[in-house]
N, C-alpha and C positions, 0 to 999 in steps of 0.2 A: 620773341625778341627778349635778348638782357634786360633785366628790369638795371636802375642807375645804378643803386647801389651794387648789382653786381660790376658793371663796369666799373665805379670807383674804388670798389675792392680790389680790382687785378690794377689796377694804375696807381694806388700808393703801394702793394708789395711790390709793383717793379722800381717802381722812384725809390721809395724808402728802403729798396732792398732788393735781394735780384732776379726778384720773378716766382713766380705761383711753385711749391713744390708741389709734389705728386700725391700727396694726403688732402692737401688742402681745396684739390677742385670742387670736394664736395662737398664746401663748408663756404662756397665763395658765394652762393645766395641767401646764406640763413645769416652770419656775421654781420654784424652794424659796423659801420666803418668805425663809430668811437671806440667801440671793444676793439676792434684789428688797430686803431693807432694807437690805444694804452699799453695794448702787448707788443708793439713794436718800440714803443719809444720804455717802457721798465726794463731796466738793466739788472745782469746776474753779478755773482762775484768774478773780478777781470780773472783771465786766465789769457796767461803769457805765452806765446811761441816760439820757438827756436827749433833747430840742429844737432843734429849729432856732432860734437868733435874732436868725433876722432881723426886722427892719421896728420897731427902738428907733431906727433913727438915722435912718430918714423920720422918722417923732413929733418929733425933736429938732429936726428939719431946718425944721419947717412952719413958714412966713413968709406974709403973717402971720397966722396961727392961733392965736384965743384960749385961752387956758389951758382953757376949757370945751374946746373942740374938739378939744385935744394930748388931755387927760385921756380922754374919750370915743375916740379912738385907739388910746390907751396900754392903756386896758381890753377895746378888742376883741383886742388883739396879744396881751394877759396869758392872754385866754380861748382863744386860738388856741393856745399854746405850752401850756397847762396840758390843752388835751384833747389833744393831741400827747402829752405826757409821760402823761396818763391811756393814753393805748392804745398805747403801749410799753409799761409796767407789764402790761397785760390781754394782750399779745401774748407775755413773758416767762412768763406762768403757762402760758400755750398752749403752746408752742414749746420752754420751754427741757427741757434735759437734767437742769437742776437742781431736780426738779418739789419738794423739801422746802423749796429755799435761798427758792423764790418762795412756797410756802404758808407759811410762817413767817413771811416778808416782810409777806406778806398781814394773818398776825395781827398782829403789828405793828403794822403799818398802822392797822389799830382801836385797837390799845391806846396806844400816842401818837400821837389822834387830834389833828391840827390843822389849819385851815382857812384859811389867807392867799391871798391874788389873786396875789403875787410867784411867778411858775413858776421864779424862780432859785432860792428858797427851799422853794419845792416840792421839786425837782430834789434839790440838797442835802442835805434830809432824808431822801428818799426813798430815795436812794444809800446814806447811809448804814445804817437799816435794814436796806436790803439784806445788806450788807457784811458787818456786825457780826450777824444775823439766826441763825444757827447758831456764835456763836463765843461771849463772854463777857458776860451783863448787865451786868457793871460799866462796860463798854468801848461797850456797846449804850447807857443810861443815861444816861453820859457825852456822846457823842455828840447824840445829842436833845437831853437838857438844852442845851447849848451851841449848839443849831442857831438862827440865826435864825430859821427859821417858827416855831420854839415860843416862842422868846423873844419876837418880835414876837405869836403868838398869843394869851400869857398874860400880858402887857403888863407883861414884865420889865423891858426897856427903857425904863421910868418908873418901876424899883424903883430909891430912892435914898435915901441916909441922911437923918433928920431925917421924912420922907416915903414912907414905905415900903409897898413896893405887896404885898398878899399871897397873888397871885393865883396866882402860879407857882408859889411853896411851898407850897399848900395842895391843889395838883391835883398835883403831883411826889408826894404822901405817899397824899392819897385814890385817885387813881384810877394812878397809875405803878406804884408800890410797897409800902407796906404795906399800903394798905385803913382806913377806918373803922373806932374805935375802938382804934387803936396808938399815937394822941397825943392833944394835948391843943392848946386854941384858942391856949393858951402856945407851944407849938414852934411852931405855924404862924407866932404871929409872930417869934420869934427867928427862924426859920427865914429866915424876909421880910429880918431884919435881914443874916440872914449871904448874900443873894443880892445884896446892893445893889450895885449897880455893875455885873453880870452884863447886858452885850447885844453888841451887834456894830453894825460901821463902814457903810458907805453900798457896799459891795462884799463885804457877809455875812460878812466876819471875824470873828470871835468873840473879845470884848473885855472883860475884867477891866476899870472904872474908875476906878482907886485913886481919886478926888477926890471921885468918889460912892458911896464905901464905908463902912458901919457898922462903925467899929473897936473899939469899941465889946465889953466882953464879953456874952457870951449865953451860955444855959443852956438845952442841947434836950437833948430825950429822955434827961436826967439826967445831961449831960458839961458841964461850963462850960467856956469857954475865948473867944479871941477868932477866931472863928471865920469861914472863908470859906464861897461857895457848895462848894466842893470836898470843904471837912470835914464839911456838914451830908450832901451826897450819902455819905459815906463811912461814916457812922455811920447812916445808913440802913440803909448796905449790911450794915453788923454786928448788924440785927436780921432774925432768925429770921421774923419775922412778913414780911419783905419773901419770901424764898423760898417760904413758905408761899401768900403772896397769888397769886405770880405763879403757883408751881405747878397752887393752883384754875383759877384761869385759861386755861392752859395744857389742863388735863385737862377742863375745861367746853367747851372748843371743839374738841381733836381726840379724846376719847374719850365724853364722854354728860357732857351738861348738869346731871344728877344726878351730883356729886360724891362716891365712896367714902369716906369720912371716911379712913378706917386707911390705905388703899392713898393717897393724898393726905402723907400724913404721914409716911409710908416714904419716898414720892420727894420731898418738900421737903425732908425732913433729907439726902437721900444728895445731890441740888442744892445745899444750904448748903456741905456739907461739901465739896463739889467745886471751892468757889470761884465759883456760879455758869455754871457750863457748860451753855451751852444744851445742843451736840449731844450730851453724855452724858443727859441729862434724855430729852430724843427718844427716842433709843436704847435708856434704861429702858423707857418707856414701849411702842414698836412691839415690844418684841421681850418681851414680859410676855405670857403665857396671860391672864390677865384681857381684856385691849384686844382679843380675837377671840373672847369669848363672846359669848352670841346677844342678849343684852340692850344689846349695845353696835354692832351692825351692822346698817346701816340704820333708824337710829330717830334720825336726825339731820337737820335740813332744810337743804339747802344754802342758800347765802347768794344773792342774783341774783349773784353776780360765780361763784360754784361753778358756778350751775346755767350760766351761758352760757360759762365755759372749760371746761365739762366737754363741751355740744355740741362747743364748738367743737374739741375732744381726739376726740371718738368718730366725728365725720362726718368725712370728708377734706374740705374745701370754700374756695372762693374767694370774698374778699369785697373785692367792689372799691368800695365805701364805706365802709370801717371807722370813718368818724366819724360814721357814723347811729348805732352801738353805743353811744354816749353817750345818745341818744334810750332806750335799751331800761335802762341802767345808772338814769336817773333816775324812769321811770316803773315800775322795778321797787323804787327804794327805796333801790341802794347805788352812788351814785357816784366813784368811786374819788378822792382829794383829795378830798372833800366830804364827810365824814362831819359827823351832825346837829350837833355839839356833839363838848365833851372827852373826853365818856365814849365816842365812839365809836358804833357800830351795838351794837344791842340785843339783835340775832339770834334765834334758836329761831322759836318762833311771831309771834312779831313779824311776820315776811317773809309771811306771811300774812293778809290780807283781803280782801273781798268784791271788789275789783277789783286786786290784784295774781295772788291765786291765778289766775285768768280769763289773765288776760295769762300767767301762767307756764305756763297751760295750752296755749296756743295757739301760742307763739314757735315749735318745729317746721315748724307748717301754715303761719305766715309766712315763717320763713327759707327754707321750702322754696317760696314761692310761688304756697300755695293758698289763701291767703287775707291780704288788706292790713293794717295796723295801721290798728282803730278807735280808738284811744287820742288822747288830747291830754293833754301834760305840763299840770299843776298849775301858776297861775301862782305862780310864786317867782324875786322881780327876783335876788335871791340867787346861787342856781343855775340862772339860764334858761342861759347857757352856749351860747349864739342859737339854740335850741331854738324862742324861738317866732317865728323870721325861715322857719326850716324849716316849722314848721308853717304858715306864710303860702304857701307856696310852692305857685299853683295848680294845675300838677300832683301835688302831692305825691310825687313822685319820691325824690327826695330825703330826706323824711320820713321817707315810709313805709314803706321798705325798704331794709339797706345792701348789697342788690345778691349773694347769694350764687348761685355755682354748686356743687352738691353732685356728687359724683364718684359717683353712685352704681352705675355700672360696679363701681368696686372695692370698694361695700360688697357687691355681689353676689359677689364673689368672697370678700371675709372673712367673710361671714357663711352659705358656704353650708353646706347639710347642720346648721347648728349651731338650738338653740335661741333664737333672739332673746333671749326675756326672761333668761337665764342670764346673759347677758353685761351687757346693762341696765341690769337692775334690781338695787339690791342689797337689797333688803327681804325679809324672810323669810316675807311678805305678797302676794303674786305676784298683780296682776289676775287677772280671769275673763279667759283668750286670746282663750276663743269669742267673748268680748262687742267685745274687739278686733277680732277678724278678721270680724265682722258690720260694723264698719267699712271695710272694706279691701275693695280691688279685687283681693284673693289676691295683688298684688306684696309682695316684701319690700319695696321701699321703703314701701309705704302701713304695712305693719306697722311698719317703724321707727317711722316719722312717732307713727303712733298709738301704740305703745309710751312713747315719748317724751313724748306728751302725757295720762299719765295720773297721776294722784293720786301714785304707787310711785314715777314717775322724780323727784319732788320730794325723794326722800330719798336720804341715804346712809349 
């Protein structure tokens, strides 16, 4: 049997990060969880992501090319560049050494969900996220707020005095920071008032515009004064209910979607009082005896972006289509840049129905090449993302598979003498083996495969 510390070694790399790689199985009984949470939570120098891009100054170039034809151009290049920047992001969660700075990233990512075509403004936000991601919300906040893709997303950039748009200040309060029920339809709109002028240049600068600014005094959340987008962010910041929001938040996606009331309220006041610091809040949290009791380990569904970097962490493997993984991102439900709306993905049971669970069940048997994708993406002009140019494509080559080699040479070697499902699975719910190994051709690879494809590997 696992002694604990190994079980709480594989349950903070999957929370804090996205799952056991393939080096580390056999370091996951000797490591002390405080050594594995100081090398999770120490940060390297940031290192930026983006796109190649090329192929704007063909578009510009096209003579003569009616604006229908530039535009229809400009949006296959935008979709090029933006699944490009999708799988650097999905490759950093893979690969990097910083497996907390990229799941933090991640949560992010959902919680200032926004959805623009422009991969510059993608890129942008994206970075910054990253950046600010284990450092101080005020500074994390900030940055989003001021980013083009949100400003353009929540159509700040038409917030203007006399005219006031109140789109942004009403989703920076419900769904940013404080949550439903800490203001009133009154802030949202002083709020609106004090954002007016708040967008950026034709080069994503980010742009105060005195000429369209509400000078106007205003009266939020019980401060009157004549107030910018700066000071209504500020005085957000000075309410208790914004640490407390985030903290649920924060504790619903990496400890159990059932919120502690008390233990909740202990770490938003010691987060307020901190100033906002993310990685003290982490650090609370990984390193708390509550976060490795049995109520809280393995009774969490991973997201499709968990469930396939955490394959993609546990198998050694080569994939030399890695833009068909956008194929498996959309018909599992979480696109990465594409989340449904502002509130983000919904997660828990959500990631579950009648034909994703099927497909979560199967990816294994197909990445391993025992079986094709029967799937066809939904149409949605939206996010087709030439999904369905692939799906035309009469051999399906292309579609149906993004081409892996799996090294399973060296899972034979990390995995011998050991118990498979130990390392696995983290559920305290363990399949019937026998029922597995009645599938299996007695190779450990078949037992991986099948491991992997059962109800248990869904969770973490």
């Amino acid at each position: 049997m696992p002694v604990p510390s190994f079980i709480h070694n594989k349950h903070l790399l999957w929370r804090a990060g996205f799952g056991v790689e393939t080096a580390q199985f056999d370091h996951l009984h000797t490591t002390d969880i405080s050594e594995l949470l100081e090398e999770l939570i120490s940060e390297e120098a940031f290192s930026a992501i983006g796109y190649h891009a090329s192929g704007k100054e063909t578009v510009n170039a096209m003579e003569p090319a009616s604006p229908a034809e530039k535009k229809k151009k400009m949006q296959k290049i935008y979709r090029q560049q933006n699944e490009e920047l999708n799988l650097n992001f999905l490759d950093k969660m893979v690969n990097s050494r910083e497996q907390l700075r990229e799941k933090m990233a991640f949560f992010w990512h959902g919680h200032f969900a926004s959805r623009v075509q422009n991969p510059e403004f993608n890129c942008q936000l994206l970075n910054v996220i990253r950046k600010n991601a284990l450092g101080n919300f005020k500074d994390l906040l900030y940055g989003v707020s001021q980013s083009p893709a949100m400003l353009n997303f929540l159509n700040n950039q038409q917030n203007k005095k006399d005219h006031p748009n109140e789109n942004f200040a009403r989703e920076v309060m419900e769904l940013f920071t404080m949550g439903r029920g800490s203001y009133t339809e009154k802030d949202i709109r002083e709020a609106a008032r004090a954002f007016t002028g708040w967008g950026y240049a034709k080069d994503g600068r980010f742009m105060e515009r005195e000429k369209l600014h509400d000078e106007g005094t205003k009266t939020f959340l019980g401060k009157t004064g004549n107030f910018t987008g700066s000071d209504v962010l500020d005085i957000i910041l000075e309410q208790k209910a914004t640490a407390r929001f985030i903290t649920v938040k924060i504790y619903r996606f990496f400890v159990n979607e059932n919120a502690d009331g008390p233990t909740v309220d202990a770490l938003s006041e010691k987060f307020y009082d901190s100033g906002y610091d993310i990685k003290s809040l982490m650090k609370d949290i990984f390193s708390s005896s509550w976060f490795y009791s049995q109520k809280n380990i393995g009774t969490r569904i991973k997201s499709p972006i968990e469930l396939m970097a955490g394959m993609m962490r546990a198998l050694p493997m080569e994939i030399r289509n890695p833009e068909n993984l956008i194929v498996y991102q959309k018909l599992l439900g979480q696109m990465l840049l594409y989340p449904p709306n502002v509130a983000g993905w919904p997660g828990g049971k959500s990631w579950i129905d009648s034909s994703t669970l099927m497909l979560r069940l199967q990816i294994p048997q197909i990445w391993s090449g025992l079986r094709p994708l029967d799937y066809r993406p939904k149409e949605d002009d939206d996010l087709d993302m030439g999904l369905k140019s692939r799906s035309a494509d009469p051999a399906g080559k292309g579609f149906k598979n993004p081409n892996i080699t799996i090294d399973w040479e060296r899972v034979e070697k990390v995995f011998a003498g050991k118990n498979i499902g130990d390392y696995l699975l983290q559920s305290t719910l363990s399949p019937d083996i026998s029922t597995v190994n009645n599938f299996s051709d007695g190779s450990l690879r078949m037992k991986v495969i099948n491991l992997m494809s059962t109800p248990e590997y869904q969770l973490m």
